[in-house]
C-alpha positions in Angstrom: -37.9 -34.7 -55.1 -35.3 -37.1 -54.3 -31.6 -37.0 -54.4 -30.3 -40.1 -56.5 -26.9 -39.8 -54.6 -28.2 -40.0 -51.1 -31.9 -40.6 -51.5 -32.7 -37.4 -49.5 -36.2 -36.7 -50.0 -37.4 -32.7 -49.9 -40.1 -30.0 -51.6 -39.1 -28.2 -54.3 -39.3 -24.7 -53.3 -41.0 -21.8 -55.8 -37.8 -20.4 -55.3 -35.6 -22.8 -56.8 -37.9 -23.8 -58.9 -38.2 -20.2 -60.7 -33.8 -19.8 -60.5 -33.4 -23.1 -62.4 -35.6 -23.5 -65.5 -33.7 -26.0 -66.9 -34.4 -28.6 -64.2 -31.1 -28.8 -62.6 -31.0 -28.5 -59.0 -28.5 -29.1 -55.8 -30.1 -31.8 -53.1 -29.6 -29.4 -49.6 -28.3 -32.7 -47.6 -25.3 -33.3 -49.9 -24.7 -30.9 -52.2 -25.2 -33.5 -55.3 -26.2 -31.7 -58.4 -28.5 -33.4 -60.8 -31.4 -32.8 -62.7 -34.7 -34.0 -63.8 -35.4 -36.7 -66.6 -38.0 -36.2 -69.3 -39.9 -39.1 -70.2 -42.3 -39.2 -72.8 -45.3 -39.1 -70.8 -44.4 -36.0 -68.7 -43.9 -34.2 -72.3 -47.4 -35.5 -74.3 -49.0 -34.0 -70.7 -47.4 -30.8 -71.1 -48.1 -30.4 -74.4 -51.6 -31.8 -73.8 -52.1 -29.5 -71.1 -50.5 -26.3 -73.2 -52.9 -26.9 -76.1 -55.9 -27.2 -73.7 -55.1 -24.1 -71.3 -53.4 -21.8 -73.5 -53.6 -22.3 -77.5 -57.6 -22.8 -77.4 -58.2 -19.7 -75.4 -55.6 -17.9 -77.8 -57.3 -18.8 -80.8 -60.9 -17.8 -79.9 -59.6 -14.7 -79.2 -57.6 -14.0 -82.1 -60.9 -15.2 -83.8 -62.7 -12.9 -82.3 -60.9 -10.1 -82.5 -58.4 -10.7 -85.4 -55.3 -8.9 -83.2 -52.0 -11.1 -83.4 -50.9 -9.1 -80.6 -54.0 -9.7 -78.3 -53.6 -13.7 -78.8 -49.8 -14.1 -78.0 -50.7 -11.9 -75.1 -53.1 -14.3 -74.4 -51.3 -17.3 -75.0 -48.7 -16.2 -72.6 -51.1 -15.3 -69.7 -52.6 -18.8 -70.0 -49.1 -20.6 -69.8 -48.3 -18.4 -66.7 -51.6 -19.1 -65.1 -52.5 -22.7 -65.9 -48.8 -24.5 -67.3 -46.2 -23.2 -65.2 -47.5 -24.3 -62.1 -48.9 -28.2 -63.3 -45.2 -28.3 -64.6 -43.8 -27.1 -61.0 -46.6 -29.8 -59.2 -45.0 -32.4 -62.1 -41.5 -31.6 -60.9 -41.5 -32.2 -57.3 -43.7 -35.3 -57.2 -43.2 -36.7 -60.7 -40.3 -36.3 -62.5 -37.0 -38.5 -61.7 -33.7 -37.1 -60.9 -30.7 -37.9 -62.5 -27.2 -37.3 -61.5 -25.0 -35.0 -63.4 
């Protein structure tokens, strides 16, 4: 990531990654808080990636077994495993930062 105040560059940490979902973070030289910028692109590959890793699997299972329960729980699994951690990889090296 890197600060747009000062241009620091550091790693996003799982740590603060996990404490602020929405994308806003602090840069540790300055103190500037800003957060991340959405483009198109980085939402059509979530999304992508979502249907691909989690709403595929959760349908062949709810087609298999017919449990609504079983396939959300499913879902959810596969967004934990596969999603969550392309979109952390996305926001340290990708994503732009923004100051607030």
């Amino acid at each position: 990531m890197k600060c747009p105040d000062c241009k620091h560059e550091f790693r996003l940490t799982v740590r603060e990654y996990l404490r602020e979902p929405g994308g806003r973070h602090n840069c540790p030289a300055c103190g500037t808080r800003f957060r991340l910028k959405y483009s198109v692109s980085y939402v059509v590959l979530l999304i992508m990636a979502e249907i691909i890793t989690a709403a595929v699997p959760a349908l062949l299972v709810f087609r298999a077994s017919n449990n609504l329960l079983l396939c959300g729980f499913t879902f959810v699994v596969c967004s934990l495993v596969f999603v969550v951690p392309l979109d952390f990889y996305l926001d340290d090296r990708w994503r732009e930062s923004i100051k607030l």
